[in-house]
BATIRO-162235 format. One record per residue (C-alpha): residue in three letters; residue number from 1; y, z, x. Coordinates in Angstrom, 1 decimal. Layout:
BEGIN
+------+-----+--------+--------+--------+
| type | seq |  north |     up |   east |
+------+-----+--------+--------+--------+
|  ala | NUM |      Y |      Z |      X |
...
+------+-----+--------+--------+--------+
This chain:
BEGIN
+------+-----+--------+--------+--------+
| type | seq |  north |     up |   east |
+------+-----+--------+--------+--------+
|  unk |   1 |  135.7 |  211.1 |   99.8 |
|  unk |   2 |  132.6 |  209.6 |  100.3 |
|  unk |   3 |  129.3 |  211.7 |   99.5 |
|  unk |   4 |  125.9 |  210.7 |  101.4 |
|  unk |   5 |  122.6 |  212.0 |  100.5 |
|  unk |   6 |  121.5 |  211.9 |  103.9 |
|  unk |   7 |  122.3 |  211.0 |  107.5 |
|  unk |   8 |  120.3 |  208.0 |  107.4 |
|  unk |   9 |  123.1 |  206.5 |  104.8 |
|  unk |  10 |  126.0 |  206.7 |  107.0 |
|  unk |  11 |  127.6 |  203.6 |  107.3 |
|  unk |  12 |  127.9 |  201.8 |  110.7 |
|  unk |  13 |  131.7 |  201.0 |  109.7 |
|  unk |  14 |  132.4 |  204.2 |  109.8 |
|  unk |  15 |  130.5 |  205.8 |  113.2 |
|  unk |  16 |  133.0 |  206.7 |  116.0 |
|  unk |  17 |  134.9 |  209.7 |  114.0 |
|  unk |  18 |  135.2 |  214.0 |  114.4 |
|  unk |  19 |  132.3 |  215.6 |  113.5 |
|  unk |  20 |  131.4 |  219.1 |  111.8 |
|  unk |  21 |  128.7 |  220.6 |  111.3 |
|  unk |  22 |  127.8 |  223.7 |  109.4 |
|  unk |  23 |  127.2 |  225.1 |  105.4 |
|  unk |  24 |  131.0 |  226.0 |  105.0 |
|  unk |  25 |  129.8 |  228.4 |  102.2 |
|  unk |  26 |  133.1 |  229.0 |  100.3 |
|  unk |  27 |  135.4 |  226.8 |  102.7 |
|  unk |  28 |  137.0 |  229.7 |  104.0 |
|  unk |  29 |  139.9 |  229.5 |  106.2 |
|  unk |  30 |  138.2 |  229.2 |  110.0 |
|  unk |  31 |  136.5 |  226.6 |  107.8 |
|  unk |  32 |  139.9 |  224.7 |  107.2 |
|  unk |  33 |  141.1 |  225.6 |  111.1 |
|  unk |  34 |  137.7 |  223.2 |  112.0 |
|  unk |  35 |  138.5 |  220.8 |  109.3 |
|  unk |  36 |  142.3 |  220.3 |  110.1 |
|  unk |  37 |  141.4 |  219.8 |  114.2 |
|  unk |  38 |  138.9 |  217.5 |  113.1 |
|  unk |  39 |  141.6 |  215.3 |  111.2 |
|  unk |  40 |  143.9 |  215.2 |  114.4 |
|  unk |  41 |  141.1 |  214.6 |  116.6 |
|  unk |  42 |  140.0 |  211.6 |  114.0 |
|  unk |  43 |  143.5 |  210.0 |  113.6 |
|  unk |  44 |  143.4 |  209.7 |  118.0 |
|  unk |  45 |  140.9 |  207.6 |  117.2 |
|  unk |  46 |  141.2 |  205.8 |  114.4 |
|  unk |  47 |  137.9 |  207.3 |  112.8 |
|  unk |  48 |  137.0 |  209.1 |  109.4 |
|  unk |  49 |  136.6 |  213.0 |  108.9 |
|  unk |  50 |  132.8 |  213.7 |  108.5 |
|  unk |  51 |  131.2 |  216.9 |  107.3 |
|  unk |  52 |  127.2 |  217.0 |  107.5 |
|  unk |  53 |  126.0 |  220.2 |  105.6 |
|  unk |  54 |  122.1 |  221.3 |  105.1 |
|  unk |  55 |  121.4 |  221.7 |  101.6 |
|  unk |  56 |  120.2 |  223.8 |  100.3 |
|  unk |  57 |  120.5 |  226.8 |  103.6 |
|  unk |  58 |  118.0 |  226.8 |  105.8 |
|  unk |  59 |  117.3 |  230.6 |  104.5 |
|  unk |  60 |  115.9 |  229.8 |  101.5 |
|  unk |  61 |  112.8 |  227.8 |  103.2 |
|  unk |  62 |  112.7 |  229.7 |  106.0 |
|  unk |  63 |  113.2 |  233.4 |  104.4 |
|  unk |  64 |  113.8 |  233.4 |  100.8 |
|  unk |  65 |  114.1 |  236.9 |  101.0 |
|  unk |  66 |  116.8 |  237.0 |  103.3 |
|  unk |  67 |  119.0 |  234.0 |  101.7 |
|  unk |  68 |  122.6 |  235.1 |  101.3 |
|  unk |  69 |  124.1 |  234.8 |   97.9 |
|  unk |  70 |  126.1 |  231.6 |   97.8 |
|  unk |  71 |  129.7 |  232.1 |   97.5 |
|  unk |  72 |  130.7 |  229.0 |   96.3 |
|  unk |  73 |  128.0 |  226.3 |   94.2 |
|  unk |  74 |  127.7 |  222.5 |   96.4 |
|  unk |  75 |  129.8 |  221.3 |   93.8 |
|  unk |  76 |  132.8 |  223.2 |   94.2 |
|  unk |  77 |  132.3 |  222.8 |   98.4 |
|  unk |  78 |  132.6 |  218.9 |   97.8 |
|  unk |  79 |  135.7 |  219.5 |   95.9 |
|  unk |  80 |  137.1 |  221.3 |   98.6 |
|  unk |  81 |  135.6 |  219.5 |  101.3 |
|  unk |  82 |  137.5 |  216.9 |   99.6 |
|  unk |  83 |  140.8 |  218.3 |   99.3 |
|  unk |  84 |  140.9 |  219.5 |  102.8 |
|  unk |  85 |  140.9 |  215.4 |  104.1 |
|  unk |  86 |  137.6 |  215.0 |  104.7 |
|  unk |  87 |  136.5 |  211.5 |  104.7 |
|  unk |  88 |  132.5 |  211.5 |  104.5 |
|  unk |  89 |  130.2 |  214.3 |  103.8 |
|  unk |  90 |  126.7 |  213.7 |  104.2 |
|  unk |  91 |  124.4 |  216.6 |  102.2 |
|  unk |  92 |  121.3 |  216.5 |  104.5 |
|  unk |  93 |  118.5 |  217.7 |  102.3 |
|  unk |  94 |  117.0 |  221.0 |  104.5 |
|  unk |  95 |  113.2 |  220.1 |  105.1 |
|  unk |  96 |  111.1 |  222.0 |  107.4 |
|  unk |  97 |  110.8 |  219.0 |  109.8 |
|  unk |  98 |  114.3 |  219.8 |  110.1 |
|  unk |  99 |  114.1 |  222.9 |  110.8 |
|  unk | 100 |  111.4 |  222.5 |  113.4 |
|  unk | 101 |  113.7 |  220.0 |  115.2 |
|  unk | 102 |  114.7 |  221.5 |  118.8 |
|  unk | 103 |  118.6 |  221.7 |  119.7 |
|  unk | 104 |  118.0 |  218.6 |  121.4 |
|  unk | 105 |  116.1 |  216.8 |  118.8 |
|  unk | 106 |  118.7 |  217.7 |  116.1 |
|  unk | 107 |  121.6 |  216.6 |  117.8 |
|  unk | 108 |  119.5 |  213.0 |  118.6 |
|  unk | 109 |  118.5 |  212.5 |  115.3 |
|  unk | 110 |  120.8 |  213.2 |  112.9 |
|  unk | 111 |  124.1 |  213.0 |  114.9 |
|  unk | 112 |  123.8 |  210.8 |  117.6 |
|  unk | 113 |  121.3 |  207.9 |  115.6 |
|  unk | 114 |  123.5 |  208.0 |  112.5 |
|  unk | 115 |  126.8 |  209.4 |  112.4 |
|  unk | 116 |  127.7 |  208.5 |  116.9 |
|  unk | 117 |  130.7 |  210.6 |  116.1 |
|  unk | 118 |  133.6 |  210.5 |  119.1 |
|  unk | 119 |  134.3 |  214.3 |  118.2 |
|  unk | 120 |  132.3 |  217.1 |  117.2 |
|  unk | 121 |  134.7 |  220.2 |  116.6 |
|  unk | 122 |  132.7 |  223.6 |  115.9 |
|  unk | 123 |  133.4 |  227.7 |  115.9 |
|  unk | 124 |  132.0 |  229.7 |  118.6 |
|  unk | 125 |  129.4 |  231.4 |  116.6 |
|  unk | 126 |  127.8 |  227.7 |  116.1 |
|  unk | 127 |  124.1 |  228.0 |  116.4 |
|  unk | 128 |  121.7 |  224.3 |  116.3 |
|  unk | 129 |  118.5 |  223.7 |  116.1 |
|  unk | 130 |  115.0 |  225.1 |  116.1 |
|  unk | 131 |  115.3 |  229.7 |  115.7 |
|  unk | 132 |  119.2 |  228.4 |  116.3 |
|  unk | 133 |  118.9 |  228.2 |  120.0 |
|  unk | 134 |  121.3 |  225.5 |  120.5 |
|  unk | 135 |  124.5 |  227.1 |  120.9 |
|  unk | 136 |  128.4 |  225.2 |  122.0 |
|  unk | 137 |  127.3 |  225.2 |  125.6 |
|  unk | 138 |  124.9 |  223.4 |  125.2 |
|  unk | 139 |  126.3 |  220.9 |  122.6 |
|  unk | 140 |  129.2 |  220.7 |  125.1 |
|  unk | 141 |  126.5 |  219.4 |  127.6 |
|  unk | 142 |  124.3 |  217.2 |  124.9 |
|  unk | 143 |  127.7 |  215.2 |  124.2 |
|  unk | 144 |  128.8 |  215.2 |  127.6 |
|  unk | 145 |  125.7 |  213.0 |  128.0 |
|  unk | 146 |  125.6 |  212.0 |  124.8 |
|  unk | 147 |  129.0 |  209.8 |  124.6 |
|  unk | 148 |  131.4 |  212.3 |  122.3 |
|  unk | 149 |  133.5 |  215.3 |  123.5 |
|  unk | 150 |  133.4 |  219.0 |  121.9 |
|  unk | 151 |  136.1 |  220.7 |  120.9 |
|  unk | 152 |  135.2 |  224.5 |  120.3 |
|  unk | 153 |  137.7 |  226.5 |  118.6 |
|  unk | 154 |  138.0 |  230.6 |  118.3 |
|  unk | 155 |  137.7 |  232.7 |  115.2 |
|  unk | 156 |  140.6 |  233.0 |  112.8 |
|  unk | 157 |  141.8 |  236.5 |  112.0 |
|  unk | 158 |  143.1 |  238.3 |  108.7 |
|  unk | 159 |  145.0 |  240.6 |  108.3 |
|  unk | 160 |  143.6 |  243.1 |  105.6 |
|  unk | 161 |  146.6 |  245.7 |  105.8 |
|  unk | 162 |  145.3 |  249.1 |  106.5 |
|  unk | 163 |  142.0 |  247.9 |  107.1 |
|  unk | 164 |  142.6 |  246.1 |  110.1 |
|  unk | 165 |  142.0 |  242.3 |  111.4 |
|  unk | 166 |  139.1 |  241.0 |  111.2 |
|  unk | 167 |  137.2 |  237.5 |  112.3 |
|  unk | 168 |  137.1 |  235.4 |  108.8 |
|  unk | 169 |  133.7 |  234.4 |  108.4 |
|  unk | 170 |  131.0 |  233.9 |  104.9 |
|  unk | 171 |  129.5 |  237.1 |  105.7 |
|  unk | 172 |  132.9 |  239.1 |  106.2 |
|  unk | 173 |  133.7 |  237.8 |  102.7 |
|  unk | 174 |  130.5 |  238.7 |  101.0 |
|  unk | 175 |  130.8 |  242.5 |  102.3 |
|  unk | 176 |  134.3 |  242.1 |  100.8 |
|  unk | 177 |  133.4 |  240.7 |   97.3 |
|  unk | 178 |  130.1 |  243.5 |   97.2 |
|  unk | 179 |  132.7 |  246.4 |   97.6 |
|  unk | 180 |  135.2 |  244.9 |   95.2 |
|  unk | 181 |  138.0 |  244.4 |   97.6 |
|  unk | 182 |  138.4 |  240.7 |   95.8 |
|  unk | 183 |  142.4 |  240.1 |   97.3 |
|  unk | 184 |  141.3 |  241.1 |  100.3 |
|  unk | 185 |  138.3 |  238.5 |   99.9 |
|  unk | 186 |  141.0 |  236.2 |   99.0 |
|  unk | 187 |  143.7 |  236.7 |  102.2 |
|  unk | 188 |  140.6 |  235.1 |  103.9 |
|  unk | 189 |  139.2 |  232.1 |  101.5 |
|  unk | 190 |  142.7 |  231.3 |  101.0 |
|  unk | 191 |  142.4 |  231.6 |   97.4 |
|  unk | 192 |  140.8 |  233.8 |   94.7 |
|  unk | 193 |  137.0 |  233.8 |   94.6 |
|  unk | 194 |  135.5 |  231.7 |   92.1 |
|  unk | 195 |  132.7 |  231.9 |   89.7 |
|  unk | 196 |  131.2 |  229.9 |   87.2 |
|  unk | 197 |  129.0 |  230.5 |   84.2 |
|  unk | 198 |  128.4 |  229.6 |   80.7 |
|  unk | 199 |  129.7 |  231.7 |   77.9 |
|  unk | 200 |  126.7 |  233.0 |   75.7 |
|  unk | 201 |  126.4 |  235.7 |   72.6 |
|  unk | 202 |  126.5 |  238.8 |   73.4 |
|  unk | 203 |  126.6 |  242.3 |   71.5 |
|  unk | 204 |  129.6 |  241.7 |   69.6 |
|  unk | 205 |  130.7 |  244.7 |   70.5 |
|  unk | 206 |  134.0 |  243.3 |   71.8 |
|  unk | 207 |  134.8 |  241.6 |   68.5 |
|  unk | 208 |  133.9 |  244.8 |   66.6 |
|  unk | 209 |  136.2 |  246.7 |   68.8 |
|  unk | 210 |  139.1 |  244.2 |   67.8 |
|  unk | 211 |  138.9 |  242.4 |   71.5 |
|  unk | 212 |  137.0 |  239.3 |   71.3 |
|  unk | 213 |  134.9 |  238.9 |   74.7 |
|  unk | 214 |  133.0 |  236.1 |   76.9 |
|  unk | 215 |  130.3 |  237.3 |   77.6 |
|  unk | 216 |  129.3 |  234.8 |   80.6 |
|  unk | 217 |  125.5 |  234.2 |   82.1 |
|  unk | 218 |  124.1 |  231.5 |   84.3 |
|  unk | 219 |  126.0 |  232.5 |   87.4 |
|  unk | 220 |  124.9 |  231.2 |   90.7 |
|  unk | 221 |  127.6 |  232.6 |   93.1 |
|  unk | 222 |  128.2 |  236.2 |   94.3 |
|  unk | 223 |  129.6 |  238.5 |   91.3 |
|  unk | 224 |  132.0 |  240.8 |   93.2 |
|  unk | 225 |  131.3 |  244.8 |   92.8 |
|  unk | 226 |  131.1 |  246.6 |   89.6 |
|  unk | 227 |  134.7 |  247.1 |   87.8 |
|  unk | 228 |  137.5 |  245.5 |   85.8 |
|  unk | 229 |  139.5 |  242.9 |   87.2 |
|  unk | 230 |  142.9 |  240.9 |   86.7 |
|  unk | 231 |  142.6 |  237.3 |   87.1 |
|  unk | 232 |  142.6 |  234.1 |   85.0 |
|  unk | 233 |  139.9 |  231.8 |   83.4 |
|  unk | 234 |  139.6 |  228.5 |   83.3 |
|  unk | 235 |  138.1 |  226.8 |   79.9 |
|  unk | 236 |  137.9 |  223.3 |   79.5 |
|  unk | 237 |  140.8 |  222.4 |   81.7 |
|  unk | 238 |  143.2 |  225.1 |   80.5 |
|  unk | 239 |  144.2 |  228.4 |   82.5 |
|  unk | 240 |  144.6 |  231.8 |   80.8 |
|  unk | 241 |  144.9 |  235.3 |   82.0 |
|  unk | 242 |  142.1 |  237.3 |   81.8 |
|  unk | 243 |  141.1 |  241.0 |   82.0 |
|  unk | 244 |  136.9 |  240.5 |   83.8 |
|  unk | 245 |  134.4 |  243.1 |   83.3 |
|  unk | 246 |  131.6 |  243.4 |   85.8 |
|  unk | 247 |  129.3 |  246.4 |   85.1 |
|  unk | 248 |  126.9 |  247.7 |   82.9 |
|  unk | 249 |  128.3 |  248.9 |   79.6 |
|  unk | 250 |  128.2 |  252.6 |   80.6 |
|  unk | 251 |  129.9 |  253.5 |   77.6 |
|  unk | 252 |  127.1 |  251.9 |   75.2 |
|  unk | 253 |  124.3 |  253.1 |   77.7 |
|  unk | 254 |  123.3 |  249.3 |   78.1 |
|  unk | 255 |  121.1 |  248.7 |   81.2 |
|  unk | 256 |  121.6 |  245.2 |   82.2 |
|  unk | 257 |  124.8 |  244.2 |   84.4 |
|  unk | 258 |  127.2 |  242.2 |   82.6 |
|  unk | 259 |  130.2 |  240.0 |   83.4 |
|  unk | 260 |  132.9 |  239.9 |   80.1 |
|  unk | 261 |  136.2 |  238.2 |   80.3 |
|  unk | 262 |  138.8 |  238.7 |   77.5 |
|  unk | 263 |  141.0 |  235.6 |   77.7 |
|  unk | 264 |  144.5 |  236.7 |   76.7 |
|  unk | 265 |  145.9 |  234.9 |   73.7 |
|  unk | 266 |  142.7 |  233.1 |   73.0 |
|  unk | 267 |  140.3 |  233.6 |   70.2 |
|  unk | 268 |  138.3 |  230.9 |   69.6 |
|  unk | 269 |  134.8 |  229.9 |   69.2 |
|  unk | 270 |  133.7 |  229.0 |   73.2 |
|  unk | 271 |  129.7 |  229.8 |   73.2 |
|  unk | 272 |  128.0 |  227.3 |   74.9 |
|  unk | 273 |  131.2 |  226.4 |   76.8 |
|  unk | 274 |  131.2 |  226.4 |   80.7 |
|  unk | 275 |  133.8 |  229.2 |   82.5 |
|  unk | 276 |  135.5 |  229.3 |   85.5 |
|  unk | 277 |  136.9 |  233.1 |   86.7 |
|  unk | 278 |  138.9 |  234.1 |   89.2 |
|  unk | 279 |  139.6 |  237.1 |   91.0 |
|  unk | 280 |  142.7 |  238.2 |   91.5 |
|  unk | 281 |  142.5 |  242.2 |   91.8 |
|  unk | 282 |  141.1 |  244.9 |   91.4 |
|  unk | 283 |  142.1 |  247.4 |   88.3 |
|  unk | 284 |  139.9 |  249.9 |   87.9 |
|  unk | 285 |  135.9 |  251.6 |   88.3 |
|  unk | 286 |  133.5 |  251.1 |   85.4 |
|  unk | 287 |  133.3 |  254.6 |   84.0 |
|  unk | 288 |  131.7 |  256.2 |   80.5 |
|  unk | 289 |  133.9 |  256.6 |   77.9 |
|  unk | 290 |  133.6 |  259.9 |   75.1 |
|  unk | 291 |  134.1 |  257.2 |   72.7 |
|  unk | 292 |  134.1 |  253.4 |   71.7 |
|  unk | 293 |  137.7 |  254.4 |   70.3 |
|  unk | 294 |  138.7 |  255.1 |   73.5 |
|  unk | 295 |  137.1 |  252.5 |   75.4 |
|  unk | 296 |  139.1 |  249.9 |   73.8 |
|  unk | 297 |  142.1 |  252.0 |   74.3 |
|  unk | 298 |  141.7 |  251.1 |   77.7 |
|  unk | 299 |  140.7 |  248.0 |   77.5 |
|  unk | 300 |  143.7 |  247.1 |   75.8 |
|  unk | 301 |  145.8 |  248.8 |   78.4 |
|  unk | 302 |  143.7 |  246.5 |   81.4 |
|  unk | 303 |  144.7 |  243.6 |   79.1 |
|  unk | 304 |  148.4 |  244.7 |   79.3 |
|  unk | 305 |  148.0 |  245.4 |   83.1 |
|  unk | 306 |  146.6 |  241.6 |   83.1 |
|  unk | 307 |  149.8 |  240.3 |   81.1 |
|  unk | 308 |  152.5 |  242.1 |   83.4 |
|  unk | 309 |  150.7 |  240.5 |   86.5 |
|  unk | 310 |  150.8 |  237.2 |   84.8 |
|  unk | 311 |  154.4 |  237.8 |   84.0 |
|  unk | 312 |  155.4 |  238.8 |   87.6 |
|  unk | 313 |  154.1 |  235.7 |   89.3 |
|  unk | 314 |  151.1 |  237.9 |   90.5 |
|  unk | 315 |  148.4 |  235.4 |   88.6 |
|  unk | 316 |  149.1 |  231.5 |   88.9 |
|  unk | 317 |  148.6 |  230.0 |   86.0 |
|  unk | 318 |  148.5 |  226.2 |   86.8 |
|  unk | 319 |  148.0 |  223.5 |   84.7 |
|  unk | 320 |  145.3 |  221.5 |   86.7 |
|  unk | 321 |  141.8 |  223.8 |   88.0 |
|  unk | 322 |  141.7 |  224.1 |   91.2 |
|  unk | 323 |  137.9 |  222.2 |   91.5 |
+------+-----+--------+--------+--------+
């Protein structure tokens, strides 16, 4: 997969493809839906898959305050983006000339004068342009003009059990990860949600307790609710199971909001290392404990919890990291 740093670096060799446009935070599934019509509609005519994403979102110029916690990092979307077939991605840097440009203007610049695409394949909910009032009506009427055709798909629906279907969308997924419901969150990414961080010192408590912890910092994606989780971590290539702590240290009456992995069958010296975890399920609330005794009591049992996942198929344990 080719990765361009703007529009203006498409290739002319490579103009006359299926087009999509959007931020595809965490490359969800209605992401994939687009991405997979956009490969049929390519191979009709002999053209590349093309992705053009504004980096970094338009929020965080426009209303800093309001900018949605990113559910994956770039670099994990290009991996992605990659795996799902897509050909060229350009990363259009987000300036507020941009962001000025009308519905009109944006499609003229930075679609039509560089990329001349003979698709464009969007979701309903696709909104273009200057306070987004470019919708797929009027993109249907720009290309009509314009020399490509629009293909405009509907939402994909999950099932989430006894809480219902619901459209997949970023923000459906981000309510899900807040309230812990990570497989839930999952059922719509198509895979556990991700994130990365680098392992730093911590309290020792862990180690004192006789449970050597990560304790991991330098996170830039959404950290699902406060709890313990089952899932996995990845650490320099290799996959282990892993019982992930997301709260506060109730127990020792420590303020700050932590996230702690204990990597099952691994005790080794990893500070400094970059982590990858995964979330696989939810095991239990964070809760205060009489005693550290007793803390690590549990602990252990989450651990064991962890294991018989493992065991029963419940946690993948691949050999090659999934980005």
């Amino acid at each position: 997969m080719e990765v361009l740093e703007s529009s203006e670096q498409f290739p002319a060799s490579s103009k006359g493809g299926a087009l999509c446009i959007g931020n595809f935070d965490g490359l969800h599934l209605g992401h994939r839906k687009l991405l997979a019509e956009a490969a049929e509609l390519a191979a009709s005519v002999a053209g590349p898959v093309i992705v053009l994403t504004l980096h970094p979102h338009p929020l965080r110029i426009l209303s800093p305050d309001k900018m949605p916690e990113p559910i994956c990092s770039l670099d994990d979307k290009l991996v992605w983006l990659d795996r799902a077939g897509v050909d060229i991605v350009v990363v259009e840097p987000t300036t507020s000339q941009i962001l000025q440009l009308t519905a009109q203007q944006f499609v003229d610049q930075l679609v039509v004068k560089y990329v001349q695409p003979r698709w464009m394949v969007e979701g309903q909910s696709f909104r273009f342009g200057r306070h987004r009032t470019g919708d797929v009506h009027l993109l249907d009427r720009l290309g009509r003009d314009r020399g490509f055709q629009t293909r405009i798909l509907p939402p994909v629906q999950a099932d989430l059990g006894s809480d219902g279907r619901f459209t997949v969308s970023s923000s459906l997924i981000r309510e899900l990860l807040r309230a812990g419901l990570v497989t839930q969150a999952a059922q719509c990414l198509g895979r556990p949600h991700t994130i990365t961080g680098t392992v730093s010192r911590g309290a020792g408590r862990g180690r004192t307790l006789g449970l050597p912890t990560a304790n991991v910092d330098r996170i830039d994606q959404l950290t699902p609710a406060e709890g313990v989780y089952a899932g996995r971590a990845w650490l320099e290539h290799k996959c282990y199971p892993a019982a992930i702590s997301v709260g506060t240290a109730l127990t020792f009456d420590h303020g700050e909001r932590l996230v702690e992995a204990i990597l099952l069958d691994f005790d080794s010296d990893i500070y400094g290392c970059d982590i990858r975890l995964d979330f696989y399920q939810h095991l239990r609330r964070q809760r205060r404990f009489p005693s550290p005794d007793q803390l690590a009591d549990q602990i252990r049992a989450d651990c064991q919890t962890v294991r018989q996942l493992s065991a029963d198929g419940l946690i993948a344990l691949p050999t090659e990291p999934p980005a």
